[in-house]
C-alpha positions in Angstrom: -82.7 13.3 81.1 -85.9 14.5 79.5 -87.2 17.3 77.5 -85.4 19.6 74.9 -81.9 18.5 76.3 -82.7 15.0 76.9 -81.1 14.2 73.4 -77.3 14.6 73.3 -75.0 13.0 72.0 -74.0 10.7 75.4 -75.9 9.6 77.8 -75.5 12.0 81.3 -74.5 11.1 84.4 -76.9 11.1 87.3 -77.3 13.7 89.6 -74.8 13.9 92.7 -76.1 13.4 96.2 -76.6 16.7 97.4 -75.7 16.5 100.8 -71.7 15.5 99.9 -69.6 17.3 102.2 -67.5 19.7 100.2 -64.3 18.5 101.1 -65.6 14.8 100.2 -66.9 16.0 96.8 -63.1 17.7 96.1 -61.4 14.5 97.1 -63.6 12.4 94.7 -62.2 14.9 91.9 -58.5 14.3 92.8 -59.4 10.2 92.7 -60.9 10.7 89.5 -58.0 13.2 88.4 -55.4 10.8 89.7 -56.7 8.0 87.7 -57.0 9.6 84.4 -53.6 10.6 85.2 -52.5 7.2 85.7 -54.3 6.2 82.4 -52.3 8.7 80.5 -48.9 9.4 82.2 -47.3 11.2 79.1 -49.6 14.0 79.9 -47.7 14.2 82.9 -44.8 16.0 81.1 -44.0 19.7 81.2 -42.4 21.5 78.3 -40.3 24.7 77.7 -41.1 26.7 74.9 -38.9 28.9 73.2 -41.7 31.5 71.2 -41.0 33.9 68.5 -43.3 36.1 67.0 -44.8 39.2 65.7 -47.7 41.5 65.7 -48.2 43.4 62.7 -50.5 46.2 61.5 -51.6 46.9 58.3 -54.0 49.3 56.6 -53.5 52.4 59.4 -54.9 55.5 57.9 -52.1 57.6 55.9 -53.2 60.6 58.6 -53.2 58.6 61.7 -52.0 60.5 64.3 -51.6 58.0 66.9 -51.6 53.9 67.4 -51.8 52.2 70.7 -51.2 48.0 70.6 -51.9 46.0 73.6 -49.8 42.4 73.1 -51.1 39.4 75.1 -47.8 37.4 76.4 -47.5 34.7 78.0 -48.9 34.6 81.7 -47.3 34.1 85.0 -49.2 31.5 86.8 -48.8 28.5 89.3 -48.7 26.4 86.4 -46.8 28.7 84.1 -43.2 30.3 84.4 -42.5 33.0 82.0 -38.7 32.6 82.3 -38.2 35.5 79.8 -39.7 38.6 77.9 -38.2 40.0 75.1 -39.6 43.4 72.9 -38.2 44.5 69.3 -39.4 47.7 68.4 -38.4 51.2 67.8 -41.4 52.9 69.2 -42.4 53.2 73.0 -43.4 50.3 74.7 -43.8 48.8 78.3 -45.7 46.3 80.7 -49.0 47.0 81.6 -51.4 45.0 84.0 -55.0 45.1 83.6 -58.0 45.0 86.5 -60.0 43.0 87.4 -58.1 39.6 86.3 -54.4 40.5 86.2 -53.3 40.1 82.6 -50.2 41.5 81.5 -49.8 42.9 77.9 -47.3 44.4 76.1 -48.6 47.9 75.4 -46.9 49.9 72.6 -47.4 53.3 71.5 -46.4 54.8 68.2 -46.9 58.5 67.1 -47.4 59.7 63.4 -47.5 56.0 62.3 -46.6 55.8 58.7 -47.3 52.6 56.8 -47.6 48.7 58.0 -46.1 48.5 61.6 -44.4 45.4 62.6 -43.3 44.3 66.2 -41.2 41.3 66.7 -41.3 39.4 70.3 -39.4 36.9 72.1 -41.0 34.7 75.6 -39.8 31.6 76.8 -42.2 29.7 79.1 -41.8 26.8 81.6 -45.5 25.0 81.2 -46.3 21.9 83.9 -49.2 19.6 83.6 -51.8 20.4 85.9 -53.4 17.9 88.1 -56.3 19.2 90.1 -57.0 20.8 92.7 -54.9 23.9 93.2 -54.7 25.9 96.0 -56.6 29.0 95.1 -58.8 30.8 97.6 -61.0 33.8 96.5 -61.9 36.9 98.2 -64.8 38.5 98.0 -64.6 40.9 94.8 -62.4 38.2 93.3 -65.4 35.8 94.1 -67.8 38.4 92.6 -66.2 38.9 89.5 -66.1 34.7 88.9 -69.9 34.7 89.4 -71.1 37.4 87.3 -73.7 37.5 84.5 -72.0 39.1 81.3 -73.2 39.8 77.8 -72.4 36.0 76.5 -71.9 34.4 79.6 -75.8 34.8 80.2 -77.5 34.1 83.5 -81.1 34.3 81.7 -84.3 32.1 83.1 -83.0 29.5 80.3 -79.9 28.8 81.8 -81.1 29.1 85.4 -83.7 26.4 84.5 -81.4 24.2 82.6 -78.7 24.2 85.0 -80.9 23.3 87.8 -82.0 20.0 85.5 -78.4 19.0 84.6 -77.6 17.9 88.4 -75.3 19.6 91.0 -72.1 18.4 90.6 -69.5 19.6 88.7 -69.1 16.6 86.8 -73.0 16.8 85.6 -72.2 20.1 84.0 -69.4 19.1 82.2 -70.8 15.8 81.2 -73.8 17.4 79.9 -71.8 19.7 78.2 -69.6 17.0 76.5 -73.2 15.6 75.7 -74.9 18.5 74.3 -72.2 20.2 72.1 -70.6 19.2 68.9 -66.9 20.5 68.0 -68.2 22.0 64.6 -67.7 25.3 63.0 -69.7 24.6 60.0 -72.5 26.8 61.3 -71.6 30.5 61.2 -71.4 32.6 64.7 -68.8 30.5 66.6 -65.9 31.6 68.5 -67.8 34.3 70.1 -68.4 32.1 73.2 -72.2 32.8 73.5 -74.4 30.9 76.0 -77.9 31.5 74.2 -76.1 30.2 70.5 -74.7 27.2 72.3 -77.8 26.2 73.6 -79.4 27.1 70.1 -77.2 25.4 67.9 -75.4 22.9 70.1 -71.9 23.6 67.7 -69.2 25.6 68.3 -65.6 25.7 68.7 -64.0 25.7 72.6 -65.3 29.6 73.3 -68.6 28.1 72.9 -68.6 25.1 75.1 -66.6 26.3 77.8 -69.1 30.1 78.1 -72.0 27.3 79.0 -70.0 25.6 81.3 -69.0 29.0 82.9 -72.7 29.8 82.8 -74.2 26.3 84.3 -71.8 26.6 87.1 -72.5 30.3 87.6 -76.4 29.9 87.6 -75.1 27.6 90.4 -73.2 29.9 92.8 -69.6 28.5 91.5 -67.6 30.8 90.6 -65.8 29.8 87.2 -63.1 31.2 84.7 -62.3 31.7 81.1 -58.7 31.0 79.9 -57.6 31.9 76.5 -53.9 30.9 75.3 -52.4 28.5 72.2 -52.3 25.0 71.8 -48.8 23.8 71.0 -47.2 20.7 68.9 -44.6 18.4 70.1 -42.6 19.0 66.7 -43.1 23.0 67.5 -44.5 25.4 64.4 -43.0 28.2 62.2 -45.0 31.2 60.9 -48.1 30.2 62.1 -50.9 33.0 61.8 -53.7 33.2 64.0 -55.1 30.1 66.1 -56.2 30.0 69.5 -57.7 27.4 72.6 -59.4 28.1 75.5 -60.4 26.0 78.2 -62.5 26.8 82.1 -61.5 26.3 85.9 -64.0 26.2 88.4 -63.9 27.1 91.9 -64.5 25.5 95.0 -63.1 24.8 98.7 -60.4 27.4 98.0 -59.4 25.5 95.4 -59.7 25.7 91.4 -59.8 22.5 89.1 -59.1 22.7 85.2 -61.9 21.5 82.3 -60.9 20.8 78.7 -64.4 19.9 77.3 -63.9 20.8 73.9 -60.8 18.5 73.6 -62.8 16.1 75.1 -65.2 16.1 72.2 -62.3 15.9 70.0 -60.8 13.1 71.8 -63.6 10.6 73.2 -60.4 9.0 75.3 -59.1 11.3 77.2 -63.2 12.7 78.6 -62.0 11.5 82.3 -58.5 13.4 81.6 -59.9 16.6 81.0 -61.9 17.1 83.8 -59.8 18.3 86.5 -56.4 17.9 84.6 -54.6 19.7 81.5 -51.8 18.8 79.5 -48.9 21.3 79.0 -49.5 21.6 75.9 -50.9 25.0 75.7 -49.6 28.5 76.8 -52.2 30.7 78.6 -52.2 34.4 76.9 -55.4 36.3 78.9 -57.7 35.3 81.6 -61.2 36.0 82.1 -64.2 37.9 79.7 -65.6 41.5 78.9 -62.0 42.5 79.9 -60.8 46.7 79.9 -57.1 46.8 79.2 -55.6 50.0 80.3 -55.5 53.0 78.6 -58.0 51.4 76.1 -61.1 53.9 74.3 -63.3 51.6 72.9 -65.6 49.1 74.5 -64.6 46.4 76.3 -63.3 43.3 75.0 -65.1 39.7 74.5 -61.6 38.5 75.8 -58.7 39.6 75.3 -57.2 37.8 71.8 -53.9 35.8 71.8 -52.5 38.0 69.3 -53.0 41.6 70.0 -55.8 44.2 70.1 -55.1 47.5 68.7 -56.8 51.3 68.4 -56.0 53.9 65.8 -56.7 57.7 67.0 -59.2 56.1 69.8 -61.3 53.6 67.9 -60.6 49.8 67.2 -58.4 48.8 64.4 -59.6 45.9 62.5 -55.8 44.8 60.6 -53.9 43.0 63.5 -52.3 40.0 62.6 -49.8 37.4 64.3 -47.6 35.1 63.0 -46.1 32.6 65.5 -42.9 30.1 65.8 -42.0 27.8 69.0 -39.6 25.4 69.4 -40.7 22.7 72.4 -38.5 20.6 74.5 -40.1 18.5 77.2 -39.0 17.8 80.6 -39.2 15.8 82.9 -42.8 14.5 84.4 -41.7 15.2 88.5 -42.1 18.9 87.4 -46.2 18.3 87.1 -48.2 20.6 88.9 -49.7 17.9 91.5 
């Protein structure tokens, strides 16, 4: 590859041949899934993790009148059980579902608030490996909403023009993201998960590389989504404040297939693992970008944070933290999502 991408880091992979029947193109996925798989069968196991943790506020106004908290928990998906849900608090709370992607929160309302809040939660969640693909047919707003242009996942001339130069398979755009990025947050503005800065600055953390792949397989007509959740330890964690991972699907054939591309970088090994496979070692918190949770005042959200976002009489309260403990036991590999 040539020109001001031409340099990366590895060496891309040729174009695809463009006239690859669809169903053709999937089946070479699974082949290549199934052999990274092979390579690697202790990704194969699923683990059940017993969470504890709690969102606290600190700072609220002595003459607040009202708080509202919106909790991400763990997700119910085909690749994730949450088995149970459990809320400590004295103040209001229930279950709430968002539009367009479906995330559940934990929203919690608290009148007069005087002083720090504090509320403790309890999940435990069956995780299985995912080997790809997955059943998962769109419709058409579903479709829409995995294809459009938002303000970090850019569709701009840039990104139209580069994604047409990386090749047309899926594999090209996450090889040539693998190629192009560096897993570096020495350079202020990661984390954001913005297109233009990724192209830029070619560092970031996982927000960043996986909003250009979302945007190279968008400028492409496949629809793609943004997953934001925790990556766990084998030995399990106590007290652990903040952290985060996110990783992509794309979408194709009514099916979707995992990327991991950030790991990737972080672990040269397992590049042929992470495309179309993931480990269960991560809990998914909130799907998808520019996300309006309900009941919410102020503008939209980036995504939706694995901790909690907050308002204080209407506007965005800045002093949310989390602290997090999990205990993991693993179980056995036929559970993998296959």
């Amino acid at each position: 590859m040539t020109g001001r991408y031409g340099t990366g880091k590895r060496m891309m992979r040729g174009g695809r041949a463009a006239f690859l029947v669809l169903g053709v193109a999937l089946a070479a996925v699974a082949v290549v899934a199934s052999r990274a798989v092979a390579a690697d069968e202790g990704a194969l196991e699923a683990r059940v993790f017993d969470l504890d943790w709690t969102i606290a506020l600190d700072g609220i106004p002595a003459d607040a009148k009202n708080a509202v908290v919106w909790i991400a928990v763990p997700q119910q998906l085909a690749e994730q059980d949450r088995l149970e849900l459990a809320v400590d608090t004295e103040h209001e709370w229930k279950l709430v579902r968002e539009t367009p992607f479906g995330n559940e929160l934990v929203q919690v309302t608290v009148a007069n608030p005087a002083g720090p809040l504090a509320i403790d939660l309890k999940a435990r969640v069956h995780r299985r490996p995912v080997t790809a693909p997955i059943p998962a047919p769109l419709d058409s707003r579903t479709r829409a909403l995995y294809l459009r242009e938002e303000s970090l996942v850019t569709l701009s001339d840039r990104v139209r023009a580069l994604a047409d130069s990386v090749g047309g398979g899926h594999r090209d755009r996450y090889d040539f993201v693998l190629g192009l990025m560096d897993y570096d947050k020495s350079v202020p503005g990661y984390g954001f998960g913005d297109t233009e800065r990724a192209c830029d600055v070619r560092k970031g953390n996982c927000t960043d590389f996986h909003s250009l792949f979302l945007s190279l397989s968008r400028a492409k007509s496949v629809p793609a989504l943004f997953e934001m959740g925790y990556p766990t330890k084998l030995a399990g964690e106590t007290d652990v404040t903040g952290g985060y991972h996110c990783w992509a699907w794309f979408f194709e054939d009514g099916a979707r297939l995992p990327v991991d591309i950030s790991e990737a970088d972080k672990n040269p090994a397992k590049t042929d693992f992470f495309y179309g496979n993931l480990d269960a070692d991560r809990i998914t918190f909130s799907r998808g970008r520019e996300v309006t949770l309900p009941g919410m005042r102020g503008a939209p959200l980036n995504y939706v944070p694995s901790g909690a976002y907050a308002e204080v009489d209407g506007a965005p309260f800045e002093g949310v933290t989390r602290s997090l403990s999990y205990r993991v036991e693993s179980v056995p590999t036929e559970t993998a999502l296959r």
